[in-house]
VOBA-1610 file (N, C-alpha, C; in pm, whole numbers, padded with zeros to 5 digits, always signed):
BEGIN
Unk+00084-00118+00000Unk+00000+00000+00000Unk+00088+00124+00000Unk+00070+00176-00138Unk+00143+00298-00109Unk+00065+00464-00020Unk+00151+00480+00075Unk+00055+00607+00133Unk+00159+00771+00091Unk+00090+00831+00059Unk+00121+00972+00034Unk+00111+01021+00150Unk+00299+01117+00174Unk+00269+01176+00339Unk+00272+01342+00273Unk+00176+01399+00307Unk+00163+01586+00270Unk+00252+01634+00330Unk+00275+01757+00204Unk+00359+01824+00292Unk+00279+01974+00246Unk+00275+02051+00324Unk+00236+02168+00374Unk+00250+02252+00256Unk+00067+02278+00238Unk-00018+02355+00121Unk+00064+02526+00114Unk+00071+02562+00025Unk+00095+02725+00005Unk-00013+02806+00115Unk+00018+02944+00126Unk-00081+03012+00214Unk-00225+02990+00139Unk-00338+03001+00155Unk-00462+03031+00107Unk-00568+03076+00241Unk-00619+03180+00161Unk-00750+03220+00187Unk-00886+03214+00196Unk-00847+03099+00143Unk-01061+03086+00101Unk-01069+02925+00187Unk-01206+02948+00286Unk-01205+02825+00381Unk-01264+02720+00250Unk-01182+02619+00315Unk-01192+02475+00261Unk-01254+02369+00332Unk-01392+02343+00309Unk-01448+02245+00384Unk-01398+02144+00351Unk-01355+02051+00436Unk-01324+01880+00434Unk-01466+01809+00413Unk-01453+01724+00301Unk-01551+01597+00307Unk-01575+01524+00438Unk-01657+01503+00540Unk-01661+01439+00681Unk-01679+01321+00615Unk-01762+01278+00522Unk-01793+01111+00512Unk-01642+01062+00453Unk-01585+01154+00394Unk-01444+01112+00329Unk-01293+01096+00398Unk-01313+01150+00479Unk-01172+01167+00538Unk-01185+01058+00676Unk-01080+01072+00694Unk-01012+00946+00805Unk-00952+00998+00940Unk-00969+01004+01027Unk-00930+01037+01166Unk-00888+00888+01228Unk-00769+00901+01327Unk-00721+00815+01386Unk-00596+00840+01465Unk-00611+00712+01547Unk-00443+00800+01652Unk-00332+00671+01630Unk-00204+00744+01578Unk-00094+00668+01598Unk-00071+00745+01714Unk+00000+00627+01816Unk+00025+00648+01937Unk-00063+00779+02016Unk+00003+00898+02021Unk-00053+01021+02101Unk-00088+01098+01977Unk-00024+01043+01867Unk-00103+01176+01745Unk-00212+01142+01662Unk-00269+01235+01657Unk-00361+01208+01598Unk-00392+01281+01426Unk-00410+01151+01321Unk-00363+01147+01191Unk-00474+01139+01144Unk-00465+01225+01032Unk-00576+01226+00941Unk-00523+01203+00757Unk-00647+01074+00693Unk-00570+01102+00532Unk-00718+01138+00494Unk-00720+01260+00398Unk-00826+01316+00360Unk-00863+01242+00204Unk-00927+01280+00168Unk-01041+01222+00088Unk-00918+01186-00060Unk-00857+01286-00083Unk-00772+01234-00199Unk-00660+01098-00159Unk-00645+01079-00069Unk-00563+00946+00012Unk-00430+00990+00071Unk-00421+01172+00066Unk-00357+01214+00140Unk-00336+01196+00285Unk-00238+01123+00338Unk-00167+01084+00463Unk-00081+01207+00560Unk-00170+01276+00673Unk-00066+01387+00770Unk-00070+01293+00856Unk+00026+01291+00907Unk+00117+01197+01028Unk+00084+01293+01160Unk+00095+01412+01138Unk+00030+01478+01249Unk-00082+01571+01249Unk-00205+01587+01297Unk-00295+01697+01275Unk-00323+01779+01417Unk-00402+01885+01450Unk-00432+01943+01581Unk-00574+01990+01528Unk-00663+02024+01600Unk-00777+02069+01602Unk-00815+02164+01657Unk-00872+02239+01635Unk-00952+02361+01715Unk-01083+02397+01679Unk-01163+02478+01762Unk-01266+02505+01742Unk-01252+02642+01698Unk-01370+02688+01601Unk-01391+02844+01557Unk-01513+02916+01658Unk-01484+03005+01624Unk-01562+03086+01729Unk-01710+03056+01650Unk-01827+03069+01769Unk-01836+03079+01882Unk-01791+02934+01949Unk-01686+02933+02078Unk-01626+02817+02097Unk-01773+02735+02133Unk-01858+02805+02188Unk-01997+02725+02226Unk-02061+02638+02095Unk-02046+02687+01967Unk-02096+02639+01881Unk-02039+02423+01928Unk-01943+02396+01982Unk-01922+02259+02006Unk-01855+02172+01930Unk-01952+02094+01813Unk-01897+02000+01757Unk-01881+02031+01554Unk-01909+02182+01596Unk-01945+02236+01436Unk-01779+02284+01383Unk-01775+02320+01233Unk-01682+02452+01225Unk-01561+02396+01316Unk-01483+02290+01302Unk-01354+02276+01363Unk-01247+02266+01224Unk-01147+02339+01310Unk-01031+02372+01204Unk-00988+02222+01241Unk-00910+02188+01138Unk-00775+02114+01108Unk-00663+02185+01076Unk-00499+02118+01099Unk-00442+02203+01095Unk-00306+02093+01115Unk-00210+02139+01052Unk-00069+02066+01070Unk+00000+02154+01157Unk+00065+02101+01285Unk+00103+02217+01331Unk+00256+02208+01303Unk+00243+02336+01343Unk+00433+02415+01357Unk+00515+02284+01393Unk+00648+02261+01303Unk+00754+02225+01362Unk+00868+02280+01383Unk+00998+02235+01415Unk+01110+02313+01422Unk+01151+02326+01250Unk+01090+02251+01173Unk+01130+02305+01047Unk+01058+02374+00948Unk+00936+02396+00970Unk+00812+02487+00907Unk+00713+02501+00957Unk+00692+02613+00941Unk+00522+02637+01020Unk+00421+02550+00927Unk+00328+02583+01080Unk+00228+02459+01010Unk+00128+02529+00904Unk-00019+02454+00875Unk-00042+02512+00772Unk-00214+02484+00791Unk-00329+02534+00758Unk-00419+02475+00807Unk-00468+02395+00658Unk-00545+02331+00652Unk-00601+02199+00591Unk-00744+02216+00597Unk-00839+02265+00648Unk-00964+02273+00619Unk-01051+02291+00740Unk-01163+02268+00750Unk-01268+02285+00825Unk-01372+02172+00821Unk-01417+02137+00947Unk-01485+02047+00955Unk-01642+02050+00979Unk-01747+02057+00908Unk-01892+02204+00929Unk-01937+02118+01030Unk-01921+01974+01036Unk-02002+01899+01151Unk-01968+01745+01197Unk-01853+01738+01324Unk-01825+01646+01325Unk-01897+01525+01314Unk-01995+01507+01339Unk-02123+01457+01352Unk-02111+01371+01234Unk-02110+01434+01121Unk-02104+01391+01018Unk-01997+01228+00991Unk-01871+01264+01052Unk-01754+01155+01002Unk-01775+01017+01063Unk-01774+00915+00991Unk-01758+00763+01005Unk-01738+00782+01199Unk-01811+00666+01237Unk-01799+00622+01378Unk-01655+00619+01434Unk-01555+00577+01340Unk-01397+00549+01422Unk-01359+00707+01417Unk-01349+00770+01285Unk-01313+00907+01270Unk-01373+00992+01408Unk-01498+00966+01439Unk-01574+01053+01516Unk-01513+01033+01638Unk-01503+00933+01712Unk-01481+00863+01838Unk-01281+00952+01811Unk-01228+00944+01736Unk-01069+00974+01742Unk-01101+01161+01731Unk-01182+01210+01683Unk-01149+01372+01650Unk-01237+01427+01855Unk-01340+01340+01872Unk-01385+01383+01989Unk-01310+01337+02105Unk-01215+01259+02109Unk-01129+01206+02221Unk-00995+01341+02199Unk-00975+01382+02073Unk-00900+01476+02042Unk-00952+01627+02113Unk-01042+01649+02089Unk-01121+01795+02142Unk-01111+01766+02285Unk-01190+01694+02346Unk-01178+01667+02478Unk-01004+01683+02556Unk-00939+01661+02489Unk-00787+01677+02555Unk-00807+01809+02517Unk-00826+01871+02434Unk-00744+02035+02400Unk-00853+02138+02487Unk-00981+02111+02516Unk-01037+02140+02568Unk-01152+02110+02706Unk-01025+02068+02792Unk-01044+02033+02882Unk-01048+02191+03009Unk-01159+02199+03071Unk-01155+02340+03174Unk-01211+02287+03308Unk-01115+02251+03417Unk-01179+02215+03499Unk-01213+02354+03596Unk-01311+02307+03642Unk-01462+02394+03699Unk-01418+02439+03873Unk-01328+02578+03925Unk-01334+02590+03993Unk-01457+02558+04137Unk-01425+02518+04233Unk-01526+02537+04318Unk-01534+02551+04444Unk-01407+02561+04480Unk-01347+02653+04636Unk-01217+02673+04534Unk-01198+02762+04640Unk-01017+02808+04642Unk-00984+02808+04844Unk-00924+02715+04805Unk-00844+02715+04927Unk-00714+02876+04998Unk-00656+02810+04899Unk-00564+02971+04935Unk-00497+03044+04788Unk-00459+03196+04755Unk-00369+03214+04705Unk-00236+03258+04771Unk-00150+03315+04710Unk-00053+03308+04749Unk+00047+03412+04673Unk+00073+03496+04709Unk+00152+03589+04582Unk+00304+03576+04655Unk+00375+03562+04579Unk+00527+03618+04603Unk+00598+03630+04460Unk+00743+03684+04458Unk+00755+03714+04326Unk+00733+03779+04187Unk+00600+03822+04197Unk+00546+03853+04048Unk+00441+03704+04017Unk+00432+03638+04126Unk+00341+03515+04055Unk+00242+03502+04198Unk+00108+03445+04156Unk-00023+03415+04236Unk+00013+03227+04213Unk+00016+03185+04336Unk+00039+03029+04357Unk-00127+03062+04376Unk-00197+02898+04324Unk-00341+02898+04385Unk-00338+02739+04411Unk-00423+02736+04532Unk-00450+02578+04556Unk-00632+02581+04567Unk-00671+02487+04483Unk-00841+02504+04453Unk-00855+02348+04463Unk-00985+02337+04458Unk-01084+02207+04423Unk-01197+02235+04323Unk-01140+02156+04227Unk-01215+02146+04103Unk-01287+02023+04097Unk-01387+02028+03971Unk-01461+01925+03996Unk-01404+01811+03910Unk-01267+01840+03886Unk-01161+01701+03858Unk-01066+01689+03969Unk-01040+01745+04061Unk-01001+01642+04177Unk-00917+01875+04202Unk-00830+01806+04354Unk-00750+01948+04360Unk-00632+01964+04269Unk-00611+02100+04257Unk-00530+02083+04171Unk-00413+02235+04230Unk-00319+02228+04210Unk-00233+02366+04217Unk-00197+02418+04077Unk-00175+02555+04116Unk-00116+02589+04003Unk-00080+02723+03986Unk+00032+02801+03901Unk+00068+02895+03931Unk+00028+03021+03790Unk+00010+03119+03842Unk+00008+03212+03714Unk+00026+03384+03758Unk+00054+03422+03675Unk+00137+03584+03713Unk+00048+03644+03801Unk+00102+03744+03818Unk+00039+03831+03912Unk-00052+03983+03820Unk-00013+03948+03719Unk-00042+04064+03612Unk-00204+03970+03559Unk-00312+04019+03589Unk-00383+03937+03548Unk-00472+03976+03459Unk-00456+04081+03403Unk-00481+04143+03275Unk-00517+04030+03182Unk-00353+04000+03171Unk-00386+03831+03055Unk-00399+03702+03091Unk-00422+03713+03211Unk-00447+03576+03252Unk-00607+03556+03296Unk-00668+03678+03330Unk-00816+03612+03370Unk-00890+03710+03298Unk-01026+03654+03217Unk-01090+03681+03125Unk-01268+03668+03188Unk-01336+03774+03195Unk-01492+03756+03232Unk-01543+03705+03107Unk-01601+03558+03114Unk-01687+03524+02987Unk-01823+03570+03000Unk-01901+03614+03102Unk-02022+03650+03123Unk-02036+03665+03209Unk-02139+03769+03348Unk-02184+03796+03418Unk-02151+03695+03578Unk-02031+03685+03628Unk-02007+03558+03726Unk-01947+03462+03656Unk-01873+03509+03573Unk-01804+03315+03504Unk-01701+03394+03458Unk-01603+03317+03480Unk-01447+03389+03481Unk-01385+03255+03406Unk-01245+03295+03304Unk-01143+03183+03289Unk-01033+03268+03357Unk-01008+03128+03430Unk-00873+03212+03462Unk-00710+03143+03405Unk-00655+03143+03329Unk-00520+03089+03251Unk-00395+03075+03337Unk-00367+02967+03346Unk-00218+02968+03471Unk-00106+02978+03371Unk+00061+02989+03382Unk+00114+02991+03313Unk+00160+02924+03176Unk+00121+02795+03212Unk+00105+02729+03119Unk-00007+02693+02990Unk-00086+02838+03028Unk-00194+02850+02960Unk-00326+02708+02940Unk-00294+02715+03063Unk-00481+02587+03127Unk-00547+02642+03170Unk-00638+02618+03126Unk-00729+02728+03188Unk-00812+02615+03264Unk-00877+02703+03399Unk-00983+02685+03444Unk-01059+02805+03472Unk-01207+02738+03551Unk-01314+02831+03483Unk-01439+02836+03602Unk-01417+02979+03687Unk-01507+02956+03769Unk-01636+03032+03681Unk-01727+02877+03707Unk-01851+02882+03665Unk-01975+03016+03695Unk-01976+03031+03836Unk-02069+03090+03913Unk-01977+03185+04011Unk-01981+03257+04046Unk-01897+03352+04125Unk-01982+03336+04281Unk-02096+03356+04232Unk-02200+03375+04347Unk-02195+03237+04432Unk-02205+03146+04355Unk-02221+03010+04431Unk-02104+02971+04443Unk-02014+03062+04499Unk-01873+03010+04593Unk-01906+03108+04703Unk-01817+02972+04797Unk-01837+02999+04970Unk-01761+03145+04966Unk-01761+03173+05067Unk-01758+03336+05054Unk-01604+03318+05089Unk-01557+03259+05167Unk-01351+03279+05147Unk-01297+03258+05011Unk-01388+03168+04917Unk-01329+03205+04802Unk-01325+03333+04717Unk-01472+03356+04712Unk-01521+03489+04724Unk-01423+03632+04739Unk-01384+03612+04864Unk-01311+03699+04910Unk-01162+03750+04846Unk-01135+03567+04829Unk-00952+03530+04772Unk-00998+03608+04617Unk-01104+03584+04535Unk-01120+03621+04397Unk-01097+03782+04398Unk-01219+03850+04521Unk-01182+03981+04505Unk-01063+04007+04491Unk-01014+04017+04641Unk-00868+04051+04654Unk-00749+04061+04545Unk-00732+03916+04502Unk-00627+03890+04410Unk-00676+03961+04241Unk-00781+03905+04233Unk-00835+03911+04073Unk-00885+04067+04091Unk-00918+04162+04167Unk-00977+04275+04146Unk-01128+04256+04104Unk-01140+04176+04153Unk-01291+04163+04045Unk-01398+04284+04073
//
């Protein structure tokens, strides 16, 4: 079987929907590979969602990403995962789920500033977790709506207090304080 491995399209402008019944999703080892409808073979792909990120399972980019020897390049759009073969589907949604994973503040135990950095120790509703992010929080914490905050640690993970109101009030307090809210 001969397989064709792509190599990275010229710039373009004009969105390119991918065939969903046509194309192939799957994971060698941790990556996850796609050969599109012409029997084109990428050894590596990444995914993202287009705005509105709420839209879900619609409108996801594909995309080869950056290596140390060329930037990556994007490859198309996907209007509805929904659409792709059962294995494809099960490999692009096990894919989203890693890249967009936000676990759900729901105490904060303590922060902690020293340095130029806010240490935080919380309980999320994936277990506790620590984690550190600047003290400049301009770019690190973002109001998505009325009581629902992301907040980005250095490593750019975000978590995401849901409800502002429905935290115990020492968290409450730690949010004012630190976050200015």
């Amino acid at each position: 079987m001969d397989i064709n491995v792509a190599q990275p399209a010229q710039e373009s402008y004009a969105i390119v929907y991918l065939d969903a019944e046509h194309v192939c999703f799957a994971y060698q080892g941790e990556n996850l590979t796609m050969t599109d409808s012409d029997g084109v073979f990428y050894p590596r792909v990444t995914l993202r969602r287009c705005f509105p990120l709420s839209a879900g399972h619609t409108n996801i980019l594909v995309r080869v990403p950056d290596s140390e020897d060329s930037l990556g390049c994007e490859l198309g759009l996907i209007a509805d995962v929904n659409e792709l073969p059962p294995d494809s589907l099960d490999a692009v949604l096990r894919e989203l789920r890693l890249n967009y994973f936000v676990p759900n503040i729901q105490r904060i135990v303590s922060i902690k500033e020293e340095f130029g950095f806010l240490y935080w120790q919380v309980e999320t509703d994936r277990g506790d977790k620590d984690f550190v992010m600047r003290d400049s929080v301009i770019g690190s914490v973002r109001q998505v709506s009325p009581g629902r905050w992301l907040v980005i640690d250095i490593n750019q993970t975000r978590y995401e207090v849901r409800d502002f109101e429905a935290l115990d009030e020492h968290s409450q307090d730690l949010l004012n304080r630190y976050l200015l809210l």
